[in-house]
MIVO-810990 format. One line per field, with one value per atom (N, C-alpha, C, CB): residue number from 1; residue in three letters; chain; atom name; x, y, z. Coordinates in Angstrom, 1 decimal. Glycine has a CB too. Layout:
N
nr NUM,...
rest ala,...
kette A,...
atom CA,...
u X,...
v Y,...
w Z,...
***
This chain:
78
nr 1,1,1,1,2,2,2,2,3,3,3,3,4,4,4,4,5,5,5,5,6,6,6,6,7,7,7,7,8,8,8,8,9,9,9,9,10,10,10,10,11,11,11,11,12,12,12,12,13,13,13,13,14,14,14,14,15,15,15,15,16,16,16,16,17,17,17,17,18,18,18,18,19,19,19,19,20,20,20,20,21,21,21,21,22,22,22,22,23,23,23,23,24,24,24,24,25,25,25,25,26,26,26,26,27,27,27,27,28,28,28,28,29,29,29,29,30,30,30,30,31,31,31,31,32,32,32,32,33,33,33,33,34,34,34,34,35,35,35,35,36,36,36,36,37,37,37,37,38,38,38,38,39,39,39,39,40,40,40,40,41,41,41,41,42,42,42,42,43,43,43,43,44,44,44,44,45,45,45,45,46,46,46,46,47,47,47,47,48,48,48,48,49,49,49,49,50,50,50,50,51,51,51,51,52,52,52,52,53,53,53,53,54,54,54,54,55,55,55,55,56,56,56,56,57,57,57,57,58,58,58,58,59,59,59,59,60,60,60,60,61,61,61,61,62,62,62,62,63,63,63,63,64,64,64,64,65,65,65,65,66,66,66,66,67,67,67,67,68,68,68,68,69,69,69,69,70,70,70,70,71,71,71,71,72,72,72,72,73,73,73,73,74,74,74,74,75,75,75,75,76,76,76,76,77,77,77,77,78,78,78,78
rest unk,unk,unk,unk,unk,unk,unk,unk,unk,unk,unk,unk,unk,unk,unk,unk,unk,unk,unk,unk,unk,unk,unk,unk,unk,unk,unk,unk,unk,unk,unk,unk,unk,unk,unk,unk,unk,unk,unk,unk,unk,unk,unk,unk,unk,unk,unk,unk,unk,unk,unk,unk,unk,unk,unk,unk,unk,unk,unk,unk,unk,unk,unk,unk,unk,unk,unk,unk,unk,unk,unk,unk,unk,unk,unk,unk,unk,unk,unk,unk,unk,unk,unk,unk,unk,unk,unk,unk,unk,unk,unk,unk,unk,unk,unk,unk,unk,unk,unk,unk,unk,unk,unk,unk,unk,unk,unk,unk,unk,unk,unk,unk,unk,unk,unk,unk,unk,unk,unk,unk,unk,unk,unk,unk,unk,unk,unk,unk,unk,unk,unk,unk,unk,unk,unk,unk,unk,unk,unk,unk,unk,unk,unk,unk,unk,unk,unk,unk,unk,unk,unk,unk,unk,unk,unk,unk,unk,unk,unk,unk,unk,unk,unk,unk,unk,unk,unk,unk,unk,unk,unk,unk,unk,unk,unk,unk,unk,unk,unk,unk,unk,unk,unk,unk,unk,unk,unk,unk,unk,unk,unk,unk,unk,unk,unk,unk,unk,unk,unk,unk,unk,unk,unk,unk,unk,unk,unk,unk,unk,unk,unk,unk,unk,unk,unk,unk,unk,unk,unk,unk,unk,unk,unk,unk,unk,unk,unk,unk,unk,unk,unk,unk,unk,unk,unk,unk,unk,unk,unk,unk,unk,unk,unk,unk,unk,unk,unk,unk,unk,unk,unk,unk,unk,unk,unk,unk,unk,unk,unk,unk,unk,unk,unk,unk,unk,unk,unk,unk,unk,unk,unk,unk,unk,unk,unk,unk,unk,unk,unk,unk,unk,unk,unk,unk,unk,unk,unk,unk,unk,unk,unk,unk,unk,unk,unk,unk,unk,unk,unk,unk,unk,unk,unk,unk,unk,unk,unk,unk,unk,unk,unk,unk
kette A,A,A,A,A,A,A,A,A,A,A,A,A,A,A,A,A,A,A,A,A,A,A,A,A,A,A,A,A,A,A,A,A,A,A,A,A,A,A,A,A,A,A,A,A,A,A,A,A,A,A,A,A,A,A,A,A,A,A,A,A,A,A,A,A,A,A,A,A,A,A,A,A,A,A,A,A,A,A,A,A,A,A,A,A,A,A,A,A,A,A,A,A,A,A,A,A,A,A,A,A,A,A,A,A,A,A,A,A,A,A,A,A,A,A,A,A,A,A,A,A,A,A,A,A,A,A,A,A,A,A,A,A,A,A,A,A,A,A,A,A,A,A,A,A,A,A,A,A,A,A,A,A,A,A,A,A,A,A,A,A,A,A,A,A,A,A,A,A,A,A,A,A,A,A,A,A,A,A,A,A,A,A,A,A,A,A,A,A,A,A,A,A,A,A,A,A,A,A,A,A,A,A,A,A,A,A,A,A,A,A,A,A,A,A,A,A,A,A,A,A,A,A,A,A,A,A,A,A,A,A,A,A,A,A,A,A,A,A,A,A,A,A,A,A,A,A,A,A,A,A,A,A,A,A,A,A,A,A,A,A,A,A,A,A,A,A,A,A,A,A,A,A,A,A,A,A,A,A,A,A,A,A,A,A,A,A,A,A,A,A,A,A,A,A,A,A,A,A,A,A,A,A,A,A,A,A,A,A,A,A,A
atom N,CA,C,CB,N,CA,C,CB,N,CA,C,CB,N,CA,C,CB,N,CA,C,CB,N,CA,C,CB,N,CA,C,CB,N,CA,C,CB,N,CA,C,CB,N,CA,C,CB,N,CA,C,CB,N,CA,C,CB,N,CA,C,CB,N,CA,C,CB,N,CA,C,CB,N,CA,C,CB,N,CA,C,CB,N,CA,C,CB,N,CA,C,CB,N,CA,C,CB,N,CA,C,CB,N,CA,C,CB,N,CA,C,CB,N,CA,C,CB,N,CA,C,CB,N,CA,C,CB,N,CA,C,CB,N,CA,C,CB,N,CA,C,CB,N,CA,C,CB,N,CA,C,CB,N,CA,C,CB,N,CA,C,CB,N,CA,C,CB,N,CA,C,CB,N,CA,C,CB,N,CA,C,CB,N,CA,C,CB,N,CA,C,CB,N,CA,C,CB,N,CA,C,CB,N,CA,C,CB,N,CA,C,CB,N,CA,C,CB,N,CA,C,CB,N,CA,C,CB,N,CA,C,CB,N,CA,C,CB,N,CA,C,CB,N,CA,C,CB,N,CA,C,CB,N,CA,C,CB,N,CA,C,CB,N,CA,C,CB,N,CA,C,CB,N,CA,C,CB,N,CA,C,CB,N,CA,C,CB,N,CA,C,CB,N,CA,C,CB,N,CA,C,CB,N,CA,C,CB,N,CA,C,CB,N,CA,C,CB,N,CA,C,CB,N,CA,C,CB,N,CA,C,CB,N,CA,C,CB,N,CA,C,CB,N,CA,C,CB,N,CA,C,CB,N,CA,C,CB,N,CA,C,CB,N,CA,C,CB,N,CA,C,CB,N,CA,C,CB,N,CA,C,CB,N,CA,C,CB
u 0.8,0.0,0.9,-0.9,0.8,1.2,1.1,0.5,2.0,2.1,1.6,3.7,0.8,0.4,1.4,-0.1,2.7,3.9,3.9,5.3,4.1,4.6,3.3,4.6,1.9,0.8,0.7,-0.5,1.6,1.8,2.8,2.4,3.8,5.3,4.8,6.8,4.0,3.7,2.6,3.0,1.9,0.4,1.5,-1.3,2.6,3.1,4.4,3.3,4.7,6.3,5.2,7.8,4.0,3.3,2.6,2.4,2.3,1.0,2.1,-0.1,1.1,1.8,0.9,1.4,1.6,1.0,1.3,1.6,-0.3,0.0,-0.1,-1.1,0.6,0.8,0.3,2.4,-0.8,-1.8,-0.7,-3.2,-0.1,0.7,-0.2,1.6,-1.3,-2.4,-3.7,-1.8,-5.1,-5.9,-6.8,-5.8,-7.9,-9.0,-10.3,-8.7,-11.0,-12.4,-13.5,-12.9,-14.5,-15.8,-16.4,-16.9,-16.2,-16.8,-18.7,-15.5,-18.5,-19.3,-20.6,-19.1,-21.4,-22.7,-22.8,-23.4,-21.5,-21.8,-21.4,-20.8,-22.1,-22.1,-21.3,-23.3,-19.5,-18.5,-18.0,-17.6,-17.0,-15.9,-14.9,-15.6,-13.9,-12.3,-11.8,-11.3,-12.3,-11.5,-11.9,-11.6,-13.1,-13.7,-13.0,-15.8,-12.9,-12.7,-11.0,-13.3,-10.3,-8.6,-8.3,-7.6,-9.6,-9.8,-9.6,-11.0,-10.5,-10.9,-9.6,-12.6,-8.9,-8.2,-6.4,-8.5,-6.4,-5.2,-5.8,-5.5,-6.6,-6.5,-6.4,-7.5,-7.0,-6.2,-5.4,-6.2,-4.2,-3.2,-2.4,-2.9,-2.7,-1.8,-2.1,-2.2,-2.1,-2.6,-1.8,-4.0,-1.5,-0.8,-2.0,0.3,-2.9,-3.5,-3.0,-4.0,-4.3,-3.3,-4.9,-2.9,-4.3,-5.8,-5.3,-6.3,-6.4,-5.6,-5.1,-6.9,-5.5,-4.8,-4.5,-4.9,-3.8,-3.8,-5.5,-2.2,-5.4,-7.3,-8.0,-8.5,-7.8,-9.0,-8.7,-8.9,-7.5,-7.2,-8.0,-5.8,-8.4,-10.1,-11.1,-10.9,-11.2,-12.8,-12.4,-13.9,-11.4,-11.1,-11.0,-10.1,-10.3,-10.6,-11.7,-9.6,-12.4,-13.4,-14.5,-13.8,-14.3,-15.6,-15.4,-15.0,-13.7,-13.6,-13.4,-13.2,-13.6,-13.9,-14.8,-13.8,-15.7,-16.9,-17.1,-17.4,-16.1,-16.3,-16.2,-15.6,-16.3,-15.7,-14.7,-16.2,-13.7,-12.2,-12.7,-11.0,-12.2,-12.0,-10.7,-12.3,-9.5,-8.1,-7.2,-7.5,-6.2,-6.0,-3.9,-7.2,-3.1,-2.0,-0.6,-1.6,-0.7,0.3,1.1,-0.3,2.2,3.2,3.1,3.7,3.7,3.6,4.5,3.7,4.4,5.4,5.6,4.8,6.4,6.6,7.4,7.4
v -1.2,0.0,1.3,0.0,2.2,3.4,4.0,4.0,5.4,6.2,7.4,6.4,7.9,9.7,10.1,11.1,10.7,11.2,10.0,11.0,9.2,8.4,8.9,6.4,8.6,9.1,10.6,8.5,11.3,13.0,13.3,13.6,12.2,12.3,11.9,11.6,10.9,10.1,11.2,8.6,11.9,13.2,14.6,13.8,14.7,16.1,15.6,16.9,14.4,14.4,14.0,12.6,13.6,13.1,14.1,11.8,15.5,16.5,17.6,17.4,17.7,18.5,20.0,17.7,20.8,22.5,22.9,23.6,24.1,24.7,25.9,24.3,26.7,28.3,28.4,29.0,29.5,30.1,31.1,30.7,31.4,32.1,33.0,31.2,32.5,33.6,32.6,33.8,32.9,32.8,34.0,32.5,33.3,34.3,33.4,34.8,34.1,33.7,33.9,34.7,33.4,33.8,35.3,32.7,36.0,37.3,37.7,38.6,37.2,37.6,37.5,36.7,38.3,38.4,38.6,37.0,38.9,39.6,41.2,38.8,41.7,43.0,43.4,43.5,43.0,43.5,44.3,42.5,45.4,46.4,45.6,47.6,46.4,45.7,45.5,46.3,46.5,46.7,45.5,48.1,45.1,44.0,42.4,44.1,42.5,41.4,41.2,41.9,42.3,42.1,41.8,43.6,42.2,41.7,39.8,42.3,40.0,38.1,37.3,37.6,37.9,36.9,37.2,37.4,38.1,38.4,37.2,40.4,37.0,36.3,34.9,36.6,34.4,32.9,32.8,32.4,34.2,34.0,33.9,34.8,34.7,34.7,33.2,36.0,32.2,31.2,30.1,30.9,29.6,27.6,26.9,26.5,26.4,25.6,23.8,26.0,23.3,21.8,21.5,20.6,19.9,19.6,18.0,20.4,17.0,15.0,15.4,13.0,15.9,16.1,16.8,15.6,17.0,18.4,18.2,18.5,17.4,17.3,18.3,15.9,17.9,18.2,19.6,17.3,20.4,21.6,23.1,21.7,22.9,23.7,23.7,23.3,22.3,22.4,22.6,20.5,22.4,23.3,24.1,23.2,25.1,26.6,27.2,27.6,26.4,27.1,26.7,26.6,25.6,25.0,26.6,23.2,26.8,27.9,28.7,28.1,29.4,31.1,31.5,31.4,30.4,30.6,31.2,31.8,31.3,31.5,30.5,32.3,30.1,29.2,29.8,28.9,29.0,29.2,29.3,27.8,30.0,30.3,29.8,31.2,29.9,29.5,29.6,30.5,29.0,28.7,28.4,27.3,29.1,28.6,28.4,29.8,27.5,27.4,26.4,27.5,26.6,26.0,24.7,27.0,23.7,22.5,22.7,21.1,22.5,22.8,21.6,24.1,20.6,19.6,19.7,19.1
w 0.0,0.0,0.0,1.2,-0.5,-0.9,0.4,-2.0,0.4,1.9,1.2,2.9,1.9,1.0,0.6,1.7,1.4,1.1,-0.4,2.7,-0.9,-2.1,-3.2,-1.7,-3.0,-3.8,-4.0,-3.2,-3.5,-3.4,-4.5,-1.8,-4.1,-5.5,-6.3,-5.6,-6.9,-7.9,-8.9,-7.2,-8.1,-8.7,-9.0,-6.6,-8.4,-8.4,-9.3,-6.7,-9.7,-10.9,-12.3,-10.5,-12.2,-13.7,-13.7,-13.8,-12.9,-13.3,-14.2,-11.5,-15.5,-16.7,-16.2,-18.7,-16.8,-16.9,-17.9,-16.0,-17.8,-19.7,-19.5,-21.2,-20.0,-20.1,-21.2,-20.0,-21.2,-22.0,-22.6,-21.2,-24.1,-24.9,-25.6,-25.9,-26.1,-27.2,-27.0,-29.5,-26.4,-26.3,-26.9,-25.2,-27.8,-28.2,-28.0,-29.9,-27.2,-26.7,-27.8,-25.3,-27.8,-28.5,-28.1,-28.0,-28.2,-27.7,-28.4,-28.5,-29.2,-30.2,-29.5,-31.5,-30.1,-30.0,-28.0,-30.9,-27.4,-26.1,-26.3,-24.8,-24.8,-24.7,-23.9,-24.5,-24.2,-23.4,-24.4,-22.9,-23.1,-23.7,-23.7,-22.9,-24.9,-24.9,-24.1,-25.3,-22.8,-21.7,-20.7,-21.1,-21.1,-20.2,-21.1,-20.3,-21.9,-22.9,-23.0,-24.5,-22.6,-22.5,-20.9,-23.0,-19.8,-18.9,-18.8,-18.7,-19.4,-19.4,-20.2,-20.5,-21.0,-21.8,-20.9,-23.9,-20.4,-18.8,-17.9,-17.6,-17.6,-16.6,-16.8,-16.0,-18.3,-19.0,-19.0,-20.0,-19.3,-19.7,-18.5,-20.7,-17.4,-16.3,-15.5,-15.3,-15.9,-15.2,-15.6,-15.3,-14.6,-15.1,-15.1,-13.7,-16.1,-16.2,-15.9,-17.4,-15.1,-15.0,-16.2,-12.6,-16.8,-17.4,-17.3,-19.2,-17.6,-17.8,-19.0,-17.9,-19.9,-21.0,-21.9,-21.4,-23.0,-23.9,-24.7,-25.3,-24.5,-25.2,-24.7,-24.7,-23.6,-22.5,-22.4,-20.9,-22.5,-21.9,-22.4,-22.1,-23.8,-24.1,-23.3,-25.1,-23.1,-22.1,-20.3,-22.3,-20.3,-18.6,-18.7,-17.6,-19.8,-19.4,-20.0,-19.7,-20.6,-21.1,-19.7,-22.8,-18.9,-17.4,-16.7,-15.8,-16.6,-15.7,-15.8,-15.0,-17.3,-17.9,-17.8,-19.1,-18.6,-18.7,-20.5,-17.5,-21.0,-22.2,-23.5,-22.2,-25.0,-26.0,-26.2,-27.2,-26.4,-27.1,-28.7,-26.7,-29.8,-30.6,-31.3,-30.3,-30.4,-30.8,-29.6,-31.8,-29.4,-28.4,-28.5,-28.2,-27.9,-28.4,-27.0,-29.7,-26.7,-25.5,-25.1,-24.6,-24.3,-23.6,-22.7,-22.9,-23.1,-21.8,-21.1,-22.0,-19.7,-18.5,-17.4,-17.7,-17.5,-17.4,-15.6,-18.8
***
């Protein structure tokens, strides 16, 4: 049986991160300013996203933006 301390190394040497480089959201057909809209796309970008996979890494920031991704371009951080 595993010791937490061992199931802690094992989650924190296999968990990948992705640095958001150029993100463009769906804006369209909402009623934001630029200033609200360069708002939202700073705060994707300032973020280490963790996701299970590069698949998957659209639909987590999009569960926790709240917005569609449109395009999407970033860094794995191993």
């Amino acid at each position: 049986m595993l010791q937490k301390s061992s199931i802690l190394s094992l989650v924190t040497d296999t968990m990948v991160y992705y640095k958001v480089t150029e993100i463009e959201f769906d804006f369209d057909d909402e009623d934001l300013t630029q200033d609200e809209q360069n708002t939202i796309i700073e705060e994707a970008t300032n973020c280490l996203w963790t996701s299970p996979t590069e698949e998957d890494l659209v639909n987590t920031i999009t569960d926790n933006m709240g917005w569609c991704i449109k395009s999407l371009s970033y860094n794995t951080i191993q």
